[in-house]
Structures are given as structure tokens and as C-alpha cells.
C-alpha angles and dihedrals in degrees: 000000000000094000080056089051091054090047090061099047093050092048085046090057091076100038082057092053098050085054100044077051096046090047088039091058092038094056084046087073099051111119108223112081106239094226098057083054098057093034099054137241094275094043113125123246095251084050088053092048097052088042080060103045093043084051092044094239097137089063128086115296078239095050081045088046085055102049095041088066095044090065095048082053089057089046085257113150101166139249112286104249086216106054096009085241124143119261094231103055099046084046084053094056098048102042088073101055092043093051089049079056107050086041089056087051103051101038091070100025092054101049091034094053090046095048092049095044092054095038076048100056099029082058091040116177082002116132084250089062095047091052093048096047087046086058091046094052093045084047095057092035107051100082114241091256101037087059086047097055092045083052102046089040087050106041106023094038118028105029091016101204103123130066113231114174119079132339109304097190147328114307095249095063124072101254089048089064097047094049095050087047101092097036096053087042094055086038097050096033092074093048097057102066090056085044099046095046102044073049092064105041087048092055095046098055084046100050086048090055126102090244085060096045093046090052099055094035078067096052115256125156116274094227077055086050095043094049106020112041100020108032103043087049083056098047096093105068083043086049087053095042096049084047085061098033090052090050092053092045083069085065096041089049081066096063095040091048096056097048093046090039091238111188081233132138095249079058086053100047090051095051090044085049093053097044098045087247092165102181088046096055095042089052099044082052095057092046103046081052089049092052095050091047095055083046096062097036081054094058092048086061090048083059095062094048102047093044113018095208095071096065090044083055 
């Protein structure tokens, strides 16, 4: 398995550098000068043009590209061009609240896909099944903000018990937990339709196979038979599908962070688009591609743990 690891890490070096590449030319066409940015609207010509050649602006977009990776080699991320502060530390202040995030959304959405998916296949063209599936298809099809906004309208506005601007606390208080609420819902809500319905079609395939029928042909109980023996054989598909969904999720936590205000690093990256802020973007680039890249490195794990022949391939 853990040749297997080192297999995938070495494949993901070149997918990150196309992506540092592809971020690098696409701040590029932004139309504010970076230098104008860091230098200030009331900053002199000779001061702009300083600010240009100390950031290396005035060199080749392929010397810039170099250097630029010279310094992500040293751990340099750059200075922000709006607070003067240091990449690296604004990035460290956000990744936490967006990981508590992206954990409160997945605890509920996961189990709760799953569950629905095999409750879905085991009562299959039941009344039960067709309820379930309606709710999947509404899940996949009601766009991420669209399902904020009903939240935050339901629940802030109209019922007002639940906080839904900012981050009110750690997760483990109290507050922290009521102020995460709408954002994991709204997060999550739209990871459990996917979930529920590749659940279905898994277990399906699963409940109709000779391992199934013999198990139950000997007697074993058919909730054995439902978790043991068919759910744990269609987890895989499921496995591959949640691996997508999660790196997806990192785009859609851009969207959620911005409408509840979440102290996040999607919520980073939008503000450092809109201002021209060149080295934030950049960072909040790389870490949004590392984070997909450990995501799906973690799922190939997952492979070899859920069907032992995958780590011996």
C-alpha cells in the first residue's frame, strides 16, 4: 500500500505545478498592476516603478515564473500587496476554520447519504425509496447558495435561532456550534443527494450477487446480510464518489464562506481576487490543490482498506 502511496505523490507533483503554472498566468490578466496595488493610489511614478523592479515585475513572465518557484521551495509565500502581512501566516489563520467547516459538513452529510442510499435499495420501488430519491434529486439539483440563503432566510430571519454571520466560537462550545450550524447545513446539504443515490445503485448490484444469496441461503440475519456482507462490498464506488464530492466541496466552501461570512480560506481567496492581491491568491491556490491532492491520496488508502487486493496491485 504504501509503494502505492509514493506512486501517487510523485504523479500529484506535476498536476501541482500545472496548477501553480495555470494560477501564476491567470493572475497575470488581471487588470489591476500589482504594484499600483502595493504602492497606493497616491504613490508617485519613481515609487511604482521600484515597487516593480523589488517584486521582479519588470523580468520575463518565465524568469517571474522561476522565481516564483524558488521562493515556494524556501517556504516563501510572499508578502500580501493589501496589509503588508506575510502569506503564510493569513493562510494559517483561515485553514482551521475552514477545516472545522468542511469536518461539520461531512460528519452528518456522510452517515446520513449512506443510510438513506441502503434503506433506499434494500426498499426498493417502495414508497420509502421513491421519497428518499425525490429528496436526492432535489439535493443535487438546488444550487449551494440558493440553499444558504433559504437557510439563512428560515432560520436567521424568520425563527432567528441561529446565528449566521461569522464564526461565533470554537466548534467545541456551544456558540461555536450554533454558529457553524447554518453553514455545515447548507455545505453538507448539498453532499448527501450524490451520496444517497451512488448508495443505492452500489447496494443494488451487491444484494443481487452469489455471496448475498449464499448468506442468506445459511441463515444469517438479513440486517448481517444488509451491512455486513452488502454494504461493506458497495462501499467502494461510494469510496470513489465521496473522494470527488469532498474535493468539490473546497470549491463549494468558497461560495458558503462568503454568504455566512466564514472566516475561511474560500472567503480569503475571493477577497484576494477582487483586490489584485497577487501572492494570496496564489497561496490560497496552492492550498485549495494540495487539499484536493491529500483528499484523493486519502481515498486511495481507503481502497486498500476496504478490499485488500487493491494495495497488493
Amino acid at each position: 500500500m504504501w509503494r502505492n502511496v509514493v506512486q501517487r505523490l510523485l504523479l500529484a507533483l506535476p498536476v501541482l505545478l500545472g496548477v501553480l503554472l495555470l494560477g501564476f498566468l491567470l493572475m497575470q490578466v488581471v487588470p489591476n498592476d500589482p504594484a499600483v496595488v502595493r504602492a497606493g493610489p497616491t504613490a508617485t511614478v519613481e515609487v511604482i516603478e521600484a515597487i516593480r523592479r523589488d517584486l521582479g515585475l519588470d523580468k520575463p513572465l518565465a524568469v517571474q515564473f522561476g522565481l516564483y518557484l524558488s521562493r515556494l521551495l524556501r517556504g516563501d509565500l510572499g508578502i500580501s500587496n493589501i496589509n503588508n502581512m506575510p502569506v503564510a501566516t493569513e493562510l494559517g489563520n483561515t485553514v482551521g476554520p475552514t477545516l472545522e467547516l468542511m469536518v461539520a459538513s461531512l460528519v452528518w452529510s456522510i452517515p446520513l447519504g449512506i443510510a438513506m442510499g441502503t434503506v433506499s435499495a434494500y426498499r426498493r420501488h417502495s414508497w420509502i425509496d421513491r421519497i428518499i430519491m425525490a429528496v436526492s434529486v432535489a439535493g443535487v439539483s438546488v444550487p449551494v447558495f440558493l440553499l444558504g440563503l433559504g437557510l439563512v432566510w428560515l432560520f436567521g430571519f424568520y425563527w432567528q435561532v441561529l446565528p449566521f454571520t461569522g464564526r461565533t466560537g470554537p466548534i467545541w462550545t456551544l456558540e461555536g456550534l450554533a454558529g457553524i450550524a447554518l453553514p455545515a447545513l447548507t455545505l453538507g446539504g448539498v453532499f448527501v443527494g450524490p451520496v444517497a443515490r451512488m448508495t443505492r445503485s452500489a447496494v443494488l448490484d451487491v444484494l443481487g450477487a452469489d455471496h448475498v444469496r449464499t448468506a442468506r441461503a445459511k441463515g444469517v440475519g438479513e440486517r448481517a446480510v444488509v451491512l455486513r456482507h452488502a454494504l461493506r462490498n458497495a462501499l467502494i464506488p461510494v469510496v470513489t464518489l465521496i473522494g470527488l464530492q469532498i474535493g468539490f466541496l473546497l470549491g463549494g466552501a468558497v461560495v458558503v464562506e462568503t454568504i455566512f461570512s466564514w472566516p475561511g480560506i474560500g472567503r480569503l481567496a475571493v477577497g484576494a481576487i477582487l483586490s489584485s492581491d497577487a501572492p494570496m491568491a496564489q497561496g490560497t491556490i496552492i492550498i485549495l490543490s494540495v487539499g484536493f491532492i491529500l483528499i484523493n491520496l486519502a481515498v486511495d488508502m481507503l481502497y486498500a482498506v476496504l478490499d485488500p487486493r487493491v494495495g497488493q496491485t
